[in-house]
DSSP file (Angstrom, degrees, kcal/mol; ACC not computed):
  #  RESIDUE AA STRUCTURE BP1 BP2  ACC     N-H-->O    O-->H-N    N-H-->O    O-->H-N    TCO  KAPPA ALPHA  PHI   PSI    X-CA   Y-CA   Z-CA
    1    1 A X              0   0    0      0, 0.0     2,-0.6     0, 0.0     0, 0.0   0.000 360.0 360.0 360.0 124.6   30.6   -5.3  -21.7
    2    2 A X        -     0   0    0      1,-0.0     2,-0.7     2,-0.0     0, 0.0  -0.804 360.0-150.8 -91.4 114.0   27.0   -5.0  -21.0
    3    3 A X        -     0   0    0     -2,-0.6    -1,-0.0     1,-0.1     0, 0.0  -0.715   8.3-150.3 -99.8  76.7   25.8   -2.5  -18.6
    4    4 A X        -     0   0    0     -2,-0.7     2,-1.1     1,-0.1    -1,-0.1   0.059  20.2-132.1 -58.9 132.9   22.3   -3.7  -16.7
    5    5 A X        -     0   0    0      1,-0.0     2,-0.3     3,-0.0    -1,-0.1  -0.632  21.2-128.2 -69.1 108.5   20.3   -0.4  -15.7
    6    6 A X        -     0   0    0     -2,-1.1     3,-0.1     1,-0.1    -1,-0.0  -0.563  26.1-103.7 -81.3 118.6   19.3   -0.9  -12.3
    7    7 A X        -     0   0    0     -2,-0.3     3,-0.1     1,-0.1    -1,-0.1  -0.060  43.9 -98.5 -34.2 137.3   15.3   -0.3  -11.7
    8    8 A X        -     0   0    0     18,-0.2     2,-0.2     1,-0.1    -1,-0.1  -0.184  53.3 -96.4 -59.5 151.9   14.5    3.3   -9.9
    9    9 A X        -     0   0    0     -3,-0.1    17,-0.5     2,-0.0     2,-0.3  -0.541  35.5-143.1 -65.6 139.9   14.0    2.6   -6.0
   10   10 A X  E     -A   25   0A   0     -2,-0.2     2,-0.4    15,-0.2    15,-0.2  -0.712  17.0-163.1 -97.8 148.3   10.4    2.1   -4.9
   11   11 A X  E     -A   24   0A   0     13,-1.2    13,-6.7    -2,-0.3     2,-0.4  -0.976   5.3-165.9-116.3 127.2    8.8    3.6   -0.9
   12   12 A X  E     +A   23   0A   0     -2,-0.4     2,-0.3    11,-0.2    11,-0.2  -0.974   8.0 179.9-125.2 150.7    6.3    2.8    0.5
   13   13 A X  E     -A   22   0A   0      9,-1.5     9,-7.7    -2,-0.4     2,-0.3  -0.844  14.6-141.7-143.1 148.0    5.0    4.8    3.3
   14   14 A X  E     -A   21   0A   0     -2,-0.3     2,-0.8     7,-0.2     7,-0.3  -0.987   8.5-159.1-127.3 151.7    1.7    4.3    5.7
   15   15 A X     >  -     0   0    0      5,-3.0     4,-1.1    -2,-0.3     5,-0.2  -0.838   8.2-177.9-103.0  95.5   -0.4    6.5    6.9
   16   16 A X  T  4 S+     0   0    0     -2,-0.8    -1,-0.1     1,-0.2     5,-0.0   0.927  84.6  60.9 -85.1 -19.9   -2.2    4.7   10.0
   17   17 A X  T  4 S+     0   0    0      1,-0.2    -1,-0.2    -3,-0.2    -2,-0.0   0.943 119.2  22.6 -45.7 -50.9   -4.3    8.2   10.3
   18   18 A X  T  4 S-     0   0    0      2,-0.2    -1,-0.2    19,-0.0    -2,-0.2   0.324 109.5-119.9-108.2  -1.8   -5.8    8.2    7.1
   19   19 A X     <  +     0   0    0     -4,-1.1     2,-0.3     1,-0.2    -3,-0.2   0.763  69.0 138.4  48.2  99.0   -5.4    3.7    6.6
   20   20 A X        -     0   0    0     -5,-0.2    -5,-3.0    16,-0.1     2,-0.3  -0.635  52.0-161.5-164.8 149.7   -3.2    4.4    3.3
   21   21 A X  E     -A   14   0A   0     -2,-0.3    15,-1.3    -7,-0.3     2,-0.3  -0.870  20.6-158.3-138.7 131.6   -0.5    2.8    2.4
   22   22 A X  E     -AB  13  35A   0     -9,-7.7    -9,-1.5    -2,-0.3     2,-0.5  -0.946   2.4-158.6-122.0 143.7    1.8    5.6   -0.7
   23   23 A X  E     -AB  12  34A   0     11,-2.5    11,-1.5    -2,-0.3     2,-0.3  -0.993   7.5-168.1-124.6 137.7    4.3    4.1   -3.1
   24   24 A X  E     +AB  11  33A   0    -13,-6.7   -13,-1.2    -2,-0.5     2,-0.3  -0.860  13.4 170.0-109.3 151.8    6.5    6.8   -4.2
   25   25 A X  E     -AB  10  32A   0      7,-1.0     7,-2.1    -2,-0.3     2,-0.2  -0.825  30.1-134.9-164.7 121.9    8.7    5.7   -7.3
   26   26 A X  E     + B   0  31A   0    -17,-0.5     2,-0.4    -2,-0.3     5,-0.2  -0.508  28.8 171.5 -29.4 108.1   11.3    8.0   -9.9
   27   27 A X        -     0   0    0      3,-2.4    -2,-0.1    -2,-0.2   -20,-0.0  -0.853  67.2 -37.9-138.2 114.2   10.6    6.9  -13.7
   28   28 A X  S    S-     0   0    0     -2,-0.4     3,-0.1     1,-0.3    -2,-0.0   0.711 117.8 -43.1  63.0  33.8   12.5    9.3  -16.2
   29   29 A X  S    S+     0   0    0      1,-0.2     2,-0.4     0, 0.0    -1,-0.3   0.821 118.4  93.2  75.3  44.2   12.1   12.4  -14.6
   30   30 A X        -     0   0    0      2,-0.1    -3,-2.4    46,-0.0     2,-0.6  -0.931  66.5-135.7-151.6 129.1    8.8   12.4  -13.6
   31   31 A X  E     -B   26   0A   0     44,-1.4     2,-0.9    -2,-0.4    46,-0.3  -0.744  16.7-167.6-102.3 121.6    7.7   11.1   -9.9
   32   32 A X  E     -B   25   0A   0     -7,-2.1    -7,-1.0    -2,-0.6     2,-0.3  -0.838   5.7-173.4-115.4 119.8    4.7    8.9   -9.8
   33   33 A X  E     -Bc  24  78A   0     -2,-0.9    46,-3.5    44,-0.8     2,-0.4  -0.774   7.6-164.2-105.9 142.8    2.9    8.1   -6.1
   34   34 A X  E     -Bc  23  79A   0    -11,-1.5   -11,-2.5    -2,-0.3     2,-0.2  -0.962  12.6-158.5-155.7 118.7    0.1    5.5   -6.3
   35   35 A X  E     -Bc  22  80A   0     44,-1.0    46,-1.9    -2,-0.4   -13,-0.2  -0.693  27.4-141.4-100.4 153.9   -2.3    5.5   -3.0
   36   36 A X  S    S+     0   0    0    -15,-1.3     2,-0.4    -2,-0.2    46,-0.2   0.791  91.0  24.4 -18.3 -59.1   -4.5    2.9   -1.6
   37   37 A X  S    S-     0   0    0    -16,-0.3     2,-1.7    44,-0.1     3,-0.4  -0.828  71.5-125.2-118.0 128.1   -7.2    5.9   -0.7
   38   38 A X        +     0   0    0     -2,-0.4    42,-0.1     1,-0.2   -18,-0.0  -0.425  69.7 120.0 -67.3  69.6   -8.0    9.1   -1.8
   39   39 A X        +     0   0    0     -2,-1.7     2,-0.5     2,-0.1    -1,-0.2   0.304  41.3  98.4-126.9  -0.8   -7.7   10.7    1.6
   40   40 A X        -     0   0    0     -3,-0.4     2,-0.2     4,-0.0     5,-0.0  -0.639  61.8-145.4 -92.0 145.6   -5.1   13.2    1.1
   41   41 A X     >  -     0   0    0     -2,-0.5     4,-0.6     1,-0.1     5,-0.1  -0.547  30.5-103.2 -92.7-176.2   -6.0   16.9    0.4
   42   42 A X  H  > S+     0   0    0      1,-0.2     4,-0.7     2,-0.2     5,-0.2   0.637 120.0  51.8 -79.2 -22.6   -3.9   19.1   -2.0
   43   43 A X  H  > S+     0   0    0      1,-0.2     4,-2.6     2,-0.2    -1,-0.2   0.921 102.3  51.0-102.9 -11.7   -2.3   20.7    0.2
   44   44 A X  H  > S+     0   0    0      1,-0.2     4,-2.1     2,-0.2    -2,-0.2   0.621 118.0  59.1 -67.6 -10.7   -0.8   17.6    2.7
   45   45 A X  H  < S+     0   0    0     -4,-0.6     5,-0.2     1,-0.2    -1,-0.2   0.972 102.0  40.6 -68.2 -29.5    0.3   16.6   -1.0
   46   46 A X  H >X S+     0   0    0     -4,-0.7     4,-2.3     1,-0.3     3,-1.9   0.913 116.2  51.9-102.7 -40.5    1.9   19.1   -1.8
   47   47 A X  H 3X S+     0   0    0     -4,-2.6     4,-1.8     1,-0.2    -1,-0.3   0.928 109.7  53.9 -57.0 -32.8    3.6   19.1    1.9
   48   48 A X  H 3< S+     0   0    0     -4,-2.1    -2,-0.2     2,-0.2    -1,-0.2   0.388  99.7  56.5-104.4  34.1    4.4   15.6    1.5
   49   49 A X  H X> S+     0   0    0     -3,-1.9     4,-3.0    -4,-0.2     3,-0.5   0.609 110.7  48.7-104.2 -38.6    6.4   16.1   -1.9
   50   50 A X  H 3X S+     0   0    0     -4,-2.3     4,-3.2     1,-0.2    -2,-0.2   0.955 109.1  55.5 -69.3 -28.3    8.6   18.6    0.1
   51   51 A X  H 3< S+     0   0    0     -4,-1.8     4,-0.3    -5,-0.4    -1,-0.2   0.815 104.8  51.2 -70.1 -40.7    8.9   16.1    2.6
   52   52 A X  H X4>S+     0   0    0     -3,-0.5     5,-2.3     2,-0.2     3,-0.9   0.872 111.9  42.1  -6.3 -96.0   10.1   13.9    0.3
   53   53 A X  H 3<5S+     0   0    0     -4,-3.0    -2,-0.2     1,-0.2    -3,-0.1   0.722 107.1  58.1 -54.7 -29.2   12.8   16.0   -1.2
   54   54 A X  T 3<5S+     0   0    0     -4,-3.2    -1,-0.2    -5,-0.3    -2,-0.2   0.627 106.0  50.0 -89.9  11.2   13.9   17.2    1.7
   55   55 A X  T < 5S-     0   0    0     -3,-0.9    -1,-0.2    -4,-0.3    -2,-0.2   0.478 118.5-110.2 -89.6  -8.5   14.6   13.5    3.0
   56   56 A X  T   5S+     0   0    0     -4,-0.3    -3,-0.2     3,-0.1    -4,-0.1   0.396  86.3 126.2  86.7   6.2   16.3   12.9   -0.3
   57   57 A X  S   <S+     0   0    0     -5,-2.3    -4,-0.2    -6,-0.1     2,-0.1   0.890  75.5  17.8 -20.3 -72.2   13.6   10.6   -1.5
   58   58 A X  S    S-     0   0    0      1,-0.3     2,-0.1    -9,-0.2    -2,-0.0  -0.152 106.8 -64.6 -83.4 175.4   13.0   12.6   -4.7
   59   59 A X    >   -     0   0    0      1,-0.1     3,-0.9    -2,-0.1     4,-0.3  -0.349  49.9-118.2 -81.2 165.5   15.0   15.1   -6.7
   60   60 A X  G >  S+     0   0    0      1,-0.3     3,-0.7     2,-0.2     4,-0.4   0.472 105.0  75.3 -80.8   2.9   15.6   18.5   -4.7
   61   61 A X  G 3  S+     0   0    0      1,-0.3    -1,-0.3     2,-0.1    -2,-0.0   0.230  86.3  61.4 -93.9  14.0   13.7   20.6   -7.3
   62   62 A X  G X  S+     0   0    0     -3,-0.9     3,-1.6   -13,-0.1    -1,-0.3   0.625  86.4  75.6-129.1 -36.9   10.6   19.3   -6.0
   63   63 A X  T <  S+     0   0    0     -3,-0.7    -2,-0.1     1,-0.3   -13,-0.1   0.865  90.3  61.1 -57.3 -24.0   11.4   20.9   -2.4
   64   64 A X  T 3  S+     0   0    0     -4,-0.4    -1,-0.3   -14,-0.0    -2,-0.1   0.463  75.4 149.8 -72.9   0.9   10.5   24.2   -3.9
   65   65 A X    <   -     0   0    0     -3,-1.6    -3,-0.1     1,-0.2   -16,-0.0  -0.183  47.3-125.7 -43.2 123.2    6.8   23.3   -4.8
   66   66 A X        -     0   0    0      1,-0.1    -1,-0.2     4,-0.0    -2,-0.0  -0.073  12.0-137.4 -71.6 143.0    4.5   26.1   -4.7
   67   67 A X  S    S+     0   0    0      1,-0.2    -1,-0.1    -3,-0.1   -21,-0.1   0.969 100.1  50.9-108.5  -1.6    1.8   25.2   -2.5
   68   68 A X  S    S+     0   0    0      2,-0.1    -1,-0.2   -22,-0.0     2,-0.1   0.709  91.8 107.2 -43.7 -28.5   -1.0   26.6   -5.0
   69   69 A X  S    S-     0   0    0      1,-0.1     2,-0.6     2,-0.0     3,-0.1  -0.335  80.5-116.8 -86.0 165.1    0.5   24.8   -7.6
   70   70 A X    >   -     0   0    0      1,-0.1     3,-6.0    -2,-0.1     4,-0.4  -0.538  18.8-134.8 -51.1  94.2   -1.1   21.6   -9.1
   71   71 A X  G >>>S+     0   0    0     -2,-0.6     3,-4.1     1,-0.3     5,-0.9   0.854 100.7  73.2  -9.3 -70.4    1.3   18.2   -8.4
   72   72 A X  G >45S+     0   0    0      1,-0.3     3,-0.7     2,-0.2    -1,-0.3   0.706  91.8  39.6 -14.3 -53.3    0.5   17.7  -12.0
   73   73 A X  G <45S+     0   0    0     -3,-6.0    -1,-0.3     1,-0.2    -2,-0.2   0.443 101.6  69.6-108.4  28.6    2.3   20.1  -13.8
   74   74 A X  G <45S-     0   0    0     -3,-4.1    -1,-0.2    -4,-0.4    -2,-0.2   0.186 123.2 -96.6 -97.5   1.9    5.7   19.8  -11.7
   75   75 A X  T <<5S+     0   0    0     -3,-0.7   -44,-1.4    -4,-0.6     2,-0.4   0.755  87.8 129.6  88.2  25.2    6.0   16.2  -13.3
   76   76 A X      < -     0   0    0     -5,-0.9     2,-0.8   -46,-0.2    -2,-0.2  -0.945  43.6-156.2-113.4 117.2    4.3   14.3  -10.2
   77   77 A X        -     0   0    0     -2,-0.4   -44,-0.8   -46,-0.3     2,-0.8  -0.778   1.3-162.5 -69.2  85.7    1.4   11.8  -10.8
   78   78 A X  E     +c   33   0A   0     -2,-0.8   -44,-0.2   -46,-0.2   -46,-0.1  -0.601  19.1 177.3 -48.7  74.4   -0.7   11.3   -8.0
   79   79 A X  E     -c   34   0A   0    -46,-3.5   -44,-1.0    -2,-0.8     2,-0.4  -0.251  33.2-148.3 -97.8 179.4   -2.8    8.0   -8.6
   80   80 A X  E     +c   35   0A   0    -46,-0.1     2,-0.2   -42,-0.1   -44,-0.2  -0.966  49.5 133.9-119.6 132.5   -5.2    6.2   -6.6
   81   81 A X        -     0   0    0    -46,-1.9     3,-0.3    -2,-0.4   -44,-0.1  -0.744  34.2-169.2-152.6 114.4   -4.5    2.4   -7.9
   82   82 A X        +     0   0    0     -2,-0.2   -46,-0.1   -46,-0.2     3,-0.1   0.340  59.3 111.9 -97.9  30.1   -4.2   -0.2   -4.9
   83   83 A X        +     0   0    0      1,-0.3    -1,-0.1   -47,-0.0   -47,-0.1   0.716  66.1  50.6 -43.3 -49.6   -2.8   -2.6   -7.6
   84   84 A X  S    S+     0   0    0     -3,-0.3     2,-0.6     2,-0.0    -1,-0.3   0.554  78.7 110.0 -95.1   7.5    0.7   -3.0   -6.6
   85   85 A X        -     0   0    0     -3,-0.1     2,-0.5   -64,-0.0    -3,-0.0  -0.822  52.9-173.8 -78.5 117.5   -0.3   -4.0   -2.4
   86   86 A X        -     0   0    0     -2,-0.6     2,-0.1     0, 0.0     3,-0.1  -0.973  21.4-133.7-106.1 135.1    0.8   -8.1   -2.5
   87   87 A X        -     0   0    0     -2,-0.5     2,-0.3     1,-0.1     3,-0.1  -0.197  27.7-103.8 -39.2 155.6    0.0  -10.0    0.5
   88   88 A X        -     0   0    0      1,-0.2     4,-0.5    -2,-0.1     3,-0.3  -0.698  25.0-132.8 -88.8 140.7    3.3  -12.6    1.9
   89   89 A X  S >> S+     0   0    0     -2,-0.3     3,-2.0     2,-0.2     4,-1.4   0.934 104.3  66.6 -78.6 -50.2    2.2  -15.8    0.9
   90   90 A X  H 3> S+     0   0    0      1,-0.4     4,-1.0     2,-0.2    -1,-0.2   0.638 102.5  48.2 -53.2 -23.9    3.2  -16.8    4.6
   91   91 A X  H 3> S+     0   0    0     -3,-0.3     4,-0.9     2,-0.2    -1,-0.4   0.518 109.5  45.5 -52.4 -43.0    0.6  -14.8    5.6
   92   92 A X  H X> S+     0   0    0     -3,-2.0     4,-1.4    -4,-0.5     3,-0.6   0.873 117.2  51.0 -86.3 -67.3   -2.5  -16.2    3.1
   93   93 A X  H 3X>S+     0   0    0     -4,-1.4     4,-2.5     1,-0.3     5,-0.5   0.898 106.6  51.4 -66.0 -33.1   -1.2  -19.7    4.1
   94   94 A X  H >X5S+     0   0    0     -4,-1.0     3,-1.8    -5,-0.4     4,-1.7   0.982 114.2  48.6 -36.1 -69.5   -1.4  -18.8    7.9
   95   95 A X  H <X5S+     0   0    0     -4,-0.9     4,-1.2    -3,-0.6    -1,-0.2   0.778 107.4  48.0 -34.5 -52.3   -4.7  -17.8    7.0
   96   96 A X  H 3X5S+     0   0    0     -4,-1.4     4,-1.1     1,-0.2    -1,-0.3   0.646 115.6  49.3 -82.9 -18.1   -6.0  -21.1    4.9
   97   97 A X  H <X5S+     0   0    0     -4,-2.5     4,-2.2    -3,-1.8    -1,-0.2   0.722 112.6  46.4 -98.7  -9.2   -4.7  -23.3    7.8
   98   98 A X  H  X<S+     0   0    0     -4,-1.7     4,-1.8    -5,-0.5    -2,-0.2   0.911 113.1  48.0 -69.8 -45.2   -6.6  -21.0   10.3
   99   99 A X  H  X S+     0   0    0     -4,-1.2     4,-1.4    -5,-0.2    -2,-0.2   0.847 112.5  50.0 -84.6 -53.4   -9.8  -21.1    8.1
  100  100 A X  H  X S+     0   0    0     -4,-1.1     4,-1.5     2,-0.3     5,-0.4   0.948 110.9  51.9 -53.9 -64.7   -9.5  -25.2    7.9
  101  101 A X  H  X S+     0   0    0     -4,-2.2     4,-3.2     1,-0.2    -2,-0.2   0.912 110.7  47.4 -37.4 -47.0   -9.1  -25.2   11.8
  102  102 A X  H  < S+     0   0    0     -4,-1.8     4,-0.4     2,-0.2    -2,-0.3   0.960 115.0  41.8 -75.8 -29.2  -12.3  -23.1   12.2
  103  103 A X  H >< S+     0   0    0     -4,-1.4     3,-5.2     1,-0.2     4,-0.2   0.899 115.6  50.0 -95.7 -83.4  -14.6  -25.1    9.8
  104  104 A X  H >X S+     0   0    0     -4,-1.5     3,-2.0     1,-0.3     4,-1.6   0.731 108.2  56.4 -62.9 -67.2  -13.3  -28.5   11.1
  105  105 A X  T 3< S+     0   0    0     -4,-3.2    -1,-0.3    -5,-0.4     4,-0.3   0.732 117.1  37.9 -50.0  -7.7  -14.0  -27.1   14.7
  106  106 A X  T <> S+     0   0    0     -3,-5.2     4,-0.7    -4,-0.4    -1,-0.3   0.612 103.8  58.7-134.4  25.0  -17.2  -26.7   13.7
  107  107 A X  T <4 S+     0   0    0     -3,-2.0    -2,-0.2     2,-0.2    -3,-0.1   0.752 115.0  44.1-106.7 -71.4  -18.0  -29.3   11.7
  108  108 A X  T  X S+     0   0    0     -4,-1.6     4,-1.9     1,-0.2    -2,-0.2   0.458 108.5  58.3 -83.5 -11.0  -17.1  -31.2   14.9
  109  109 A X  H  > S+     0   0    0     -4,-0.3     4,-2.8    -5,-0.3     5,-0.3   0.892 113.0  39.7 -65.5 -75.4  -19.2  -28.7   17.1
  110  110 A X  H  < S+     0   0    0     -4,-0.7     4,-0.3     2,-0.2    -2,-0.2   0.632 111.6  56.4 -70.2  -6.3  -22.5  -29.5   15.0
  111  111 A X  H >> S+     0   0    0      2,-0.1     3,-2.3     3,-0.1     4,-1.0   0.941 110.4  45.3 -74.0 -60.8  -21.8  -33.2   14.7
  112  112 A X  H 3X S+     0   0    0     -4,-1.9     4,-2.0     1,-0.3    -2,-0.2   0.891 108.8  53.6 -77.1 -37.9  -21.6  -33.5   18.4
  113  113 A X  H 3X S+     0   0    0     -4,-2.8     4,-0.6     1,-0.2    -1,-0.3   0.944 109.7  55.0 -16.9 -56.5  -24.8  -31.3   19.1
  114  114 A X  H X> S+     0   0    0     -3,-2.3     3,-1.5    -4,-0.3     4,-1.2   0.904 105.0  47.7 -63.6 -45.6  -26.3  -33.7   16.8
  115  115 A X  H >X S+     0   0    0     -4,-1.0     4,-3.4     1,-0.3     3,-1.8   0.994 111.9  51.6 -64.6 -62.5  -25.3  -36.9   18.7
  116  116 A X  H 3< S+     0   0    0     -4,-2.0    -1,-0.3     1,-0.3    -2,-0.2   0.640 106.9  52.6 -68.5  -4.3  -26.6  -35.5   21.9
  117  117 A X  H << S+     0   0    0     -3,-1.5    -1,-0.3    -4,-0.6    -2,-0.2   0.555 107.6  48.9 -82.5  -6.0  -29.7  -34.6   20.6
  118  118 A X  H << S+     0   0    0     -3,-1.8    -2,-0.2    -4,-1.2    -3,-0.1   0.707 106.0  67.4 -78.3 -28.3  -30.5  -38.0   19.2
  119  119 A X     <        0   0    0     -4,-3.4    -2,-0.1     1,-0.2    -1,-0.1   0.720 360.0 360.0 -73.8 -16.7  -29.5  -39.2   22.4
  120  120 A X              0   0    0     -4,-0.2    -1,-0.2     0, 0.0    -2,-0.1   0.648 360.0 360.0 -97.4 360.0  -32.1  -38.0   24.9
């Protein structure tokens, strides 16, 4: 019987203070957050790894985080990558039929200018 491994759970959290969007994600004992921004300081990290753990996000050994120490050498990677944000394709085609509308509407805007200035 063949047993698929089910991928670690992914979060994403936003921040609308700071515009950052965190994806927090388990791989192999080690927790890796990848930010939009570099806008966090060391020590709201380090508050929002306890935060974390104590929501059951993360493992519970993480609630104990020093807050002098470095993320780093507690096994959490802190990136800035804003790699992994996808757009909804319902959302870009909303967009391209929006973007068609305006250039058409002004297409027909600067034709008819034209006509009425040929006309007087």
């Amino acid at each position: 019987m063949k047993s698929t491994a089910s991928p670690p759970p992914v979060y994403e959290f936003y921040f609308p203070d700071v515009d950052t969007l965190l994806q927090v994600e388990e791989t192999e004992g080690a927790v890796v957050i990848r930010a939009t921004r570099d806008s966090f300081s060391d020590r709201r990290k380090a508050s929002f790894i306890r935060e974390l753990a104590a929501e059951g996000f993360i493992p519970d050994s993480y609630s104990w985080l020093a807050r002098d120490a470095a993320p780093s050498t507690l096994g959490i990677r802190w990136l800035v990558d804003f790699s992994w944000v996808r757009l909804p394709v319902a959302a870009l085609a909303e967009t391209d039929r929006m973007i068609v509308r305006l250039l058409a509407g002004g297409f027909f805007l600067w034709l008819g200018l034209l006509l009425w200035l040929f006309q007087r």
